[in-house]
C-alpha positions in Angstrom: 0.0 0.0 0.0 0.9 3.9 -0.2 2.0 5.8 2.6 -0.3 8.7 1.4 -3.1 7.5 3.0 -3.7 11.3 4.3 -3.3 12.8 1.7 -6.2 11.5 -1.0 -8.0 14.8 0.0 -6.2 16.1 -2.6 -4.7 13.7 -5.3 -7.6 14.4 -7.2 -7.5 18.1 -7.0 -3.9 17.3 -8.9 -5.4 15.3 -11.6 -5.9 16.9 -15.6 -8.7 17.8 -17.4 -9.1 14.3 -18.6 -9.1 13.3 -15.1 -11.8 14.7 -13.9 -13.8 14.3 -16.8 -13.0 10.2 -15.8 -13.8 11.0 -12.5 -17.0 12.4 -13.0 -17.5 9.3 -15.0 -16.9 7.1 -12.2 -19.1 9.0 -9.8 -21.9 8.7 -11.8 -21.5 4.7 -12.2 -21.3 4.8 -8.6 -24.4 7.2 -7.9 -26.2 4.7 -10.1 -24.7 1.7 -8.1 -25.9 2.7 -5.0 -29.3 3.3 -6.1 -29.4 -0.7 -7.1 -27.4 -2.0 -4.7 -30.9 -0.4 -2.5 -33.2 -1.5 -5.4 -31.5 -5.2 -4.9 -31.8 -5.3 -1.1 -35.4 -4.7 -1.1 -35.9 -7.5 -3.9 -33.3 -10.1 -2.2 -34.7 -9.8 1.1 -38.3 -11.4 -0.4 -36.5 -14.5 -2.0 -34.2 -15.2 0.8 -37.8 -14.7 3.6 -39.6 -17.0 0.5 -36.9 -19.8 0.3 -36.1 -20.4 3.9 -39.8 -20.1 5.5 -41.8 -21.9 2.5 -39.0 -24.1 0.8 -36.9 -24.6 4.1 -33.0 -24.9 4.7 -32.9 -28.6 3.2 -34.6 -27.4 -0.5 -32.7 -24.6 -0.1 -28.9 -26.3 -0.1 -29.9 -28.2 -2.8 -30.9 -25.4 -4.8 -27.8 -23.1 -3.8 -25.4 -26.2 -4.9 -27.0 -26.5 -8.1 -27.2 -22.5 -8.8 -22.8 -22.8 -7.7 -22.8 -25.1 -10.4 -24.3 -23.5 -12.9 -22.7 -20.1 -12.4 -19.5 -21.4 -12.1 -19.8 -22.5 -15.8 -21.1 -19.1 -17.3 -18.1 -17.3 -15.5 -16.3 -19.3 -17.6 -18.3 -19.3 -20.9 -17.8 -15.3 -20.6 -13.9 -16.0 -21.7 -13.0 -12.7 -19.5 -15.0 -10.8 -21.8 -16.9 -9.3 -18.9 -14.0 -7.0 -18.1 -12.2 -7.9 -21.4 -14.3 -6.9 -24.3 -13.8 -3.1 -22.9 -10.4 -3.7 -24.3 -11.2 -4.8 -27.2 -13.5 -2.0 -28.1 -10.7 0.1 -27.2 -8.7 -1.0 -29.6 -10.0 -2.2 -32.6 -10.4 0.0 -35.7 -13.6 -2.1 -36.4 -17.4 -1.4 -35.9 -18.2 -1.3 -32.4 -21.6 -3.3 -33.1 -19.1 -6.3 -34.7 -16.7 -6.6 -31.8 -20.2 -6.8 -30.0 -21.3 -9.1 -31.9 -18.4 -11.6 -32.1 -18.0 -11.3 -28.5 -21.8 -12.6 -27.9 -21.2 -15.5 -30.6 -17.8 -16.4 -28.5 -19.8 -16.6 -25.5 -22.7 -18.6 -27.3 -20.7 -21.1 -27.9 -18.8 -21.4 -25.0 -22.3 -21.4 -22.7 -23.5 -24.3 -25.4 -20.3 -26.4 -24.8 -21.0 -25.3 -20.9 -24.5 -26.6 -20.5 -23.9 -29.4 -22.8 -21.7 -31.0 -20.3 -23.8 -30.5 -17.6 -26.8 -32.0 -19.2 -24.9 -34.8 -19.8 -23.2 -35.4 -16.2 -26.3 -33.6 -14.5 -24.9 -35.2 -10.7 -22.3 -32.1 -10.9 -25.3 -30.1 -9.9 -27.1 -32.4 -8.0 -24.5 -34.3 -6.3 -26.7 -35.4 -2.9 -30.0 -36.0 -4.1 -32.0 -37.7 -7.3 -32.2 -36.0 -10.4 -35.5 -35.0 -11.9 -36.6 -34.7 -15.8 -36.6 -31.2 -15.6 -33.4 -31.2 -13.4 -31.1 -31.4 -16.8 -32.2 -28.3 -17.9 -31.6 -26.3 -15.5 -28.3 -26.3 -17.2 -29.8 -24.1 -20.3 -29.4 -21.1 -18.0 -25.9 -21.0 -18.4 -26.5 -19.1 -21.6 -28.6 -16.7 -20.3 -26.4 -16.2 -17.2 -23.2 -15.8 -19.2 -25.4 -13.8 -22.6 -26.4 -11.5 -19.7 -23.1 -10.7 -18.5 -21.4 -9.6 -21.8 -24.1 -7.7 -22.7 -24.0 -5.7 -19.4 -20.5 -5.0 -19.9 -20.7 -3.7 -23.8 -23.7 -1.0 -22.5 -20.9 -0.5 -19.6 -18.7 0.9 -21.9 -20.9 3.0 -23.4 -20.7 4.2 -19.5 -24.7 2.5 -19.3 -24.9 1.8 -15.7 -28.8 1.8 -15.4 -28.7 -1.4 -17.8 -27.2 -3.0 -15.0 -28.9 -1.7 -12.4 -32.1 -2.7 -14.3 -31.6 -6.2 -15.5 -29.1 -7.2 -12.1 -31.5 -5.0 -9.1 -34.8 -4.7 -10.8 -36.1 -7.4 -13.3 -33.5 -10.6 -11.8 -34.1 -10.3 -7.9 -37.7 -9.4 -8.1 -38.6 -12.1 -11.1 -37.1 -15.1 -8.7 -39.0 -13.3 -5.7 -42.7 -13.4 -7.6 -41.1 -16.6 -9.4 -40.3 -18.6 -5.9 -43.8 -17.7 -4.4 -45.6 -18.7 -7.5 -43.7 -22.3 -8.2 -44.4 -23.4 -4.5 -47.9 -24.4 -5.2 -46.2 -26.4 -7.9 -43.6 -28.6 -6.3 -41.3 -27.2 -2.7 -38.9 -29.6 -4.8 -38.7 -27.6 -7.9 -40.2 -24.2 -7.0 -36.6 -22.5 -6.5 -34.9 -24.0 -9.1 -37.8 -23.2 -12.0 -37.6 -19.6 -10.7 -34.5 -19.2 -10.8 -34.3 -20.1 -14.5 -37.1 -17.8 -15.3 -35.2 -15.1 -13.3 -31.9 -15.2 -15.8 -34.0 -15.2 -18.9 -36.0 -12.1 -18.2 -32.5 -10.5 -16.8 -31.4 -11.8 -20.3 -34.0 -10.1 -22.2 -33.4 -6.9 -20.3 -29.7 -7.3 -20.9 -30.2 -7.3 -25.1 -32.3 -4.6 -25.4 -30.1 -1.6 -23.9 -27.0 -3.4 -26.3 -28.9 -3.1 -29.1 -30.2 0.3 -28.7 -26.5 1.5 -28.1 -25.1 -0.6 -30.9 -27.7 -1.0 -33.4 -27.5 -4.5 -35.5 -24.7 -6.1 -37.0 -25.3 -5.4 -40.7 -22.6 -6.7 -43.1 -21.0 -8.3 -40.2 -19.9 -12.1 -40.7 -18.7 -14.7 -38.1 -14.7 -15.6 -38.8 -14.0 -18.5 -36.7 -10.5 -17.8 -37.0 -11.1 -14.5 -35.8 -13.3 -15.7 -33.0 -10.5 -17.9 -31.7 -8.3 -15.3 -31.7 -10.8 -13.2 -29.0 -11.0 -15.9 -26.7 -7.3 -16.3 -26.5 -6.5 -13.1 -25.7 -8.9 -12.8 -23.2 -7.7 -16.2 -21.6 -5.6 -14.9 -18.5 -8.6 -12.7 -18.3 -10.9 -15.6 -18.2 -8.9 -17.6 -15.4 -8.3 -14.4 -13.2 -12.4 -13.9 -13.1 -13.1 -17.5 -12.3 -10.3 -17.5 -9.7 -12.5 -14.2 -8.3 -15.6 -15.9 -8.8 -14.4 -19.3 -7.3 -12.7 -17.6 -4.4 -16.5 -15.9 -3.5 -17.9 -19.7 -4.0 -15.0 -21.9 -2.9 -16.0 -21.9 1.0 -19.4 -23.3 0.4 -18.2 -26.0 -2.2 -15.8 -26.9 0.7 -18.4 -26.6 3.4 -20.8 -29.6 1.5 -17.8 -31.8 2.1 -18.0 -31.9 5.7 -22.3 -30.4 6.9 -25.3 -31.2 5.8 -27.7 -29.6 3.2 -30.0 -27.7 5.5 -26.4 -26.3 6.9 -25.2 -25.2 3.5 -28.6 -23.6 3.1 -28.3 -21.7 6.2 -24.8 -20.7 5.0 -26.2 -19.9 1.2 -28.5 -17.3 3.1 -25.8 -15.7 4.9 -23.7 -15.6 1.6 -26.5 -13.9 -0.6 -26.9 -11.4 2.1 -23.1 -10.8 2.8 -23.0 -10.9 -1.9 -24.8 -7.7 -2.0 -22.5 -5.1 -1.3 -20.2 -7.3 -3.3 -22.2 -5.7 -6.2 -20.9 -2.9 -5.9 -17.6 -3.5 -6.3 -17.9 -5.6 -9.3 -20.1 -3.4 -11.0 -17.4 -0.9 -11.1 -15.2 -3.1 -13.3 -17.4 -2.1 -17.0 -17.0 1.4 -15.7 -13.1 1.7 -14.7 -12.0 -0.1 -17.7 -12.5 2.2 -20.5 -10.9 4.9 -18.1 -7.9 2.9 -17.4 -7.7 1.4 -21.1 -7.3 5.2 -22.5 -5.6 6.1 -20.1 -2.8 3.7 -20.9 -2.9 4.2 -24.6 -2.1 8.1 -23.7 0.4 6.8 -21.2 -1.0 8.4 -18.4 -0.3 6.0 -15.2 -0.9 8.5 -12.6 -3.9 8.7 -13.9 -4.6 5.6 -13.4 -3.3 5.0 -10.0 -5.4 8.3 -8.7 -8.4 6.4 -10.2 -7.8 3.3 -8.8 -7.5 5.2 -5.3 -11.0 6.8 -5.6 -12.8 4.4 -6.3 -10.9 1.7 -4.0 -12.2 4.2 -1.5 -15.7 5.0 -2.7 -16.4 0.9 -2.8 -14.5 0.7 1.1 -16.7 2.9 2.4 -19.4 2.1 1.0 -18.9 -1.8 1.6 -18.2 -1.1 5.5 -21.1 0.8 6.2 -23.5 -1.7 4.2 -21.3 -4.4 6.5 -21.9 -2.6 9.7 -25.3 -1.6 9.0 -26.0 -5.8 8.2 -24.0 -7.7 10.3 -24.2 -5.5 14.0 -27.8 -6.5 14.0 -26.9 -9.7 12.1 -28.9 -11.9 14.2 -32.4 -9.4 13.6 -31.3 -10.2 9.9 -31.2 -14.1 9.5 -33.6 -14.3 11.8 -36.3 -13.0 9.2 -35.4 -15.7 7.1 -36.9 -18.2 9.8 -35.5 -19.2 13.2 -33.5 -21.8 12.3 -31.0 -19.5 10.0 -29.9 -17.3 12.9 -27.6 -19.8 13.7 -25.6 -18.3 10.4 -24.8 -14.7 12.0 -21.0 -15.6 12.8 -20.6 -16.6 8.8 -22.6 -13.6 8.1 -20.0 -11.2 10.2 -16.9 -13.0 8.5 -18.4 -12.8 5.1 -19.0 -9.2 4.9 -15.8 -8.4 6.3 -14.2 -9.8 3.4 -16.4 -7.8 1.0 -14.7 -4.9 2.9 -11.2 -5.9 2.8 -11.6 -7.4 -0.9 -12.2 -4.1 -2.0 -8.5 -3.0 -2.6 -7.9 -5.9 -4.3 -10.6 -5.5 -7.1 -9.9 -2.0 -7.8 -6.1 -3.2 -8.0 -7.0 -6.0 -10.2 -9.1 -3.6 -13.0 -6.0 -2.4 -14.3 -3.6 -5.3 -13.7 -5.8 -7.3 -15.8 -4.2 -5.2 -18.8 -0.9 -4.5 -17.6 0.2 -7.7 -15.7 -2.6 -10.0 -16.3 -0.3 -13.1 -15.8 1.0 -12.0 -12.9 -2.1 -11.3 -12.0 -3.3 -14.4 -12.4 -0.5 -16.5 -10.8 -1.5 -14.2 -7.6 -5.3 -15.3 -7.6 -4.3 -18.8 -8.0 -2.1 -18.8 -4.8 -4.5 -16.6 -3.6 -7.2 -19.3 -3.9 -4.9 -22.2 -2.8 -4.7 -20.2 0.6 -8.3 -19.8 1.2 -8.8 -23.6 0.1 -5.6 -24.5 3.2 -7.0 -22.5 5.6 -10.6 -23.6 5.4 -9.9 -27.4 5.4 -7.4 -26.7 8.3 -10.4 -24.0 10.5 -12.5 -26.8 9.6 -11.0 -29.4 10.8 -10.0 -28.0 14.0 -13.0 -26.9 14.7 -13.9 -30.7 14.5 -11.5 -32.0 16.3 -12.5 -29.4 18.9 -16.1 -30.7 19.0 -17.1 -26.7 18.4 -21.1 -26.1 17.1 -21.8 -27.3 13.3 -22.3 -23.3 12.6 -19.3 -22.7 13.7 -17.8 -25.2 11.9 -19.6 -23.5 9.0 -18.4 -20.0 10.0 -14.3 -21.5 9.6 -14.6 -21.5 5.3 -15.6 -17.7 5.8 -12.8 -16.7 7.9 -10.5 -18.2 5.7 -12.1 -16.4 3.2 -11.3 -13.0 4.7 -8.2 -14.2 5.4 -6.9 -14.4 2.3 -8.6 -11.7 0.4 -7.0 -9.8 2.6 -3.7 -11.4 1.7 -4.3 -10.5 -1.9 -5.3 -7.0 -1.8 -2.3 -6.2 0.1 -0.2 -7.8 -2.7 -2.1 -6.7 -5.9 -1.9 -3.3 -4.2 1.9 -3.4 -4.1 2.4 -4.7 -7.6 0.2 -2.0 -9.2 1.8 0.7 -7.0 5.5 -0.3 -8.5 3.9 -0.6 -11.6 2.4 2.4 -12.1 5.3 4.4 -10.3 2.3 6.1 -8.0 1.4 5.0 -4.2 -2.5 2.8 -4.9 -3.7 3.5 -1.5 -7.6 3.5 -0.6 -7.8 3.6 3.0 -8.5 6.9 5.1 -8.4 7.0 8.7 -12.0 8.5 9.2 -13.3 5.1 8.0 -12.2 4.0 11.9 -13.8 6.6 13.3 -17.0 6.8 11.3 -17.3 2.2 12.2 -16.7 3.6 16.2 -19.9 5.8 16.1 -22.2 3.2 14.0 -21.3 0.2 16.2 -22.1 2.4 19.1 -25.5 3.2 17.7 -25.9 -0.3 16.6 -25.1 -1.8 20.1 -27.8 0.7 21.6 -30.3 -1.3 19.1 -29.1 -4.7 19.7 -29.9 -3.9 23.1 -33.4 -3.6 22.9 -35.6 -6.7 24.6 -36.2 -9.6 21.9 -39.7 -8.0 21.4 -38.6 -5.0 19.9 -36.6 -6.6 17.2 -38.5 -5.2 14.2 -37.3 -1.7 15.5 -33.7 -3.0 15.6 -34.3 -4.1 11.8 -36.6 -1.0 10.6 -35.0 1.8 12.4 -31.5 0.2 13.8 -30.3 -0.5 10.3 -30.7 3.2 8.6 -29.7 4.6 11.8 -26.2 2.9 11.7 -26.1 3.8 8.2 -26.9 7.2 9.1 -24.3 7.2 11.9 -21.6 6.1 10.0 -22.3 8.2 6.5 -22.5 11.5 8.9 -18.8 10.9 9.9 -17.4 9.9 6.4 -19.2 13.0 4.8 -18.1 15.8 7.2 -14.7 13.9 7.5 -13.6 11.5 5.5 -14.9 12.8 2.2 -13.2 15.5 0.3 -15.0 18.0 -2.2 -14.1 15.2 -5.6 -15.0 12.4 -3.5 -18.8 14.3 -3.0 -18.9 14.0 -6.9 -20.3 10.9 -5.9 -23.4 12.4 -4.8 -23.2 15.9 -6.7 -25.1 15.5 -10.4 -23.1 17.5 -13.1 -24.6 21.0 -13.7 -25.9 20.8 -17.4 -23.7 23.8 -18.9 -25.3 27.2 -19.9 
């Protein structure tokens, strides 16, 4: 890390024309962020109440394992084009609409070659229980998963945040929501799993409209395998880095079914989706930074780069510790809604958003090593991951051998989590910072003080009798969040970093 860290008040104030004009970019991806990372908690929270008290904890590991599964394959199927095919758009002399368009073929065929293997070995879904006739097919969602993504990221580049926000916060959370309720009268077997497929392709459908309004259709444009395979093996390293990321968010739980029970890996599913949300807004970020970072290394400009990488590092910090505050001091109040049995997940739910928070550097870090030391990068989320898988079978296994609670066996794959994305960051940090020549450094000391106040107003809450817990989830939660934003505003925010919250004044 920098030793700068107070000093970002003014590294923007420093930064050119062309700076702030990427700044102001940024901010407004991250205005729009934070509006849908609110617009997904209010449509998560339904499915998560729907599929613990209707389906219960047993129909809801299956379903989680299977959903693992099948998202783990569309990460792949993208080919990296999620963060790559900003590159490519960057720099390609080409039509926009057929980079597009080769991209979304690439990914077609990879999600076909994807599901096809699933439908044919459906136990990698379904590895505890029977498969069903409809089971198979839940593997078809692969392309809509993996369609979805790419197109996200090419209206991302034409700095289209609200297509995210629409298809991701809006249409996906609240489709499986209505989608869960509905399919219980059908089977408590199936219910979750039939909505979630319905779920991907409407997010799907509301993924290809927004591309095709920004890009128009491909006319004249023709598929050339050879140049098709030349795409996916550039973006490769890219590829491998995003399902290391995406494996290191899912590896606990895959771990975890090897030693608990379903109902326990539903209970630890719940705590996960709730602890995934600020995720969002991390990775949301990545469409928006890389065009920034992209032209600002064909101009050469690495301070650029590093100063953006700082801001935002920062924006997504403390925005992820106050969502993590706001969720996990009254973490109890919060699984509990979910139905009795779940609270039992709160001390995976406190370990899991901590390593949203201290993930963050390492994301920001990674957006613009992916293009300047993407196999470096790599080889550091692969040792990266083989760290998080040690330490959870070794946490597990003491915790065994010490006869400690099944939930806090289930708790030990989360602190290892944390664990080592904290490792990471450190390290991506360090090799972007000698890369660039410029201290990367997103932490600010007000971000201590500014956690001090909220978990005093959040221990006032938790304090209330066991009858008043509705107050400690309708009022406890935005008071902590109040609490805490107070103190970063007035004094850990600096007059770029309220950009964030300040719409541009329309000129004349």
């Amino acid at each position: 890390m920098g030793r700068e860290g107070d000093q970002q008040h003014v590294t923007a104030s420093a930064a050119l024309p062309d700076d702030k004009d990427d700044i102001a970019a940024l901010a407004k991806g991250g205005r729009t962020n934070i509006f849908g990372f609110l617009l997904r908690l209010a449509a998560r929270l339904p499915f998560l109440f729907i599929a613990g008290r209707v389906y219960g904890a047993d129909a809801l590991g299956r379903f989680a394992y299977a959903v693992l599964v099948v998202e783990f394959v569309a990460q792949i199927a993208t080919l990296g084009l999620k963060r790559g095919l900003a590159g490519a758009l960057a720099q390609t002399e080409r039509p926009h609409v057929h980079v597009v368009a080769d991209a979304m073929l690439v990914t077609l065929l990879a999600s076909l070659l994807g599901a096809g293997l699933l439908i044919l070995f459906p136990q990698a879904m379904f590895p505890n229980s029977g498969i069903n006739g409809l089971d198979r097919l839940l593997a078809l969602t692969v392309i809509a998963v993996a369609g979805s993504d790419v197109a996200l990221a090419a209206c991302a580049y034409r700095f289209d945040v609200g297509a995210t926000v629409r298809a991701r916060a809006i249409i996906e959370p609240w489709a499986i929501s209505i989608g869960a309720f509905a399919f219980a009268f059908y089977s408590k077997r199936d219910g979750l799993i039939l909505s979630y497929a319905v779920s991907m392709i409407a997010a799907l459908a509301a993924s290809l409209v927004p591309m095709a309004r920004h890009y128009g259709l491909p006319g004249g444009w023709r598929p050339d395998f050879g140049r098709l395979g030349r795409l996916a093996r550039r973006n490769l390293p890219l590829a491998a880095a995003d399902g290391v990321e995406w494996g290191s968010r899912r590896l606990d739980m895959a771990i975890l079914g090897l030693f608990v029970s379903p109902a326990v890996i539903g209970i630890y599913y719940v705590a996960q989706q709730v602890a995934s949300l600020p995720q969002k807004l991390k990775t949301s970020f990545d469409p928006i930074l890389g065009p920034v970072i992209t032209r600002n290394l064909a101009e050469k400009n690495l301070a650029a780069i590093a100063r953006q990488v700082s801001q935002v590092g920062f924006w997504i910090i403390a925005a992820q510790a106050g969502i993590a505050l706001a969720l996990g001091i009254p973490g109890e109040a919060v699984m509990g809604l979910v139905g009795p049995n779940f609270v039992g997940g709160t001390g995976a739910l406190a370990f899991l958003l901590l390593a949203e928070v201290v993930a963050a550097t390492a994301v920001v870090s990674e957006s613009a090593l992916v293009y300047i030391a993407r196999h470096r990068n790599l080889m550091i989320s692969l040792c990266m991951i083989g760290l998080q898988a040690a330490l959870s079978f070794m946490l597990i296994l003491a915790a065994r051998r010490m006869a400690l609670p099944v939930m806090w066996v289930a708790a030990a794959p989360a602190l290892a989590l944390c664990l080592a994305l904290g490792a990471g960051a450190l390290v991506k940090a360090r090799l972007l910072s000698s890369l660039l020549h410029a201290p990367i450094n997103a932490w600010r000391w007000p971000l201590l003080s500014a956690a001090g106040i909220a978990c005093i107003v959040g221990a006032a809450f938790v304090a209330l009798p066991p009858r008043f817990e509705w107050v400690e989830l309708a009022v406890g939660v935005w008071a902590i969040l109040g609490a805490y934003g107070l103190v970063i505003w007035h004094w850990g925010f600096g007059p770029d970093d309220r950009a964030l919250f300040r719409k541009p004044q329309k000129a004349g």
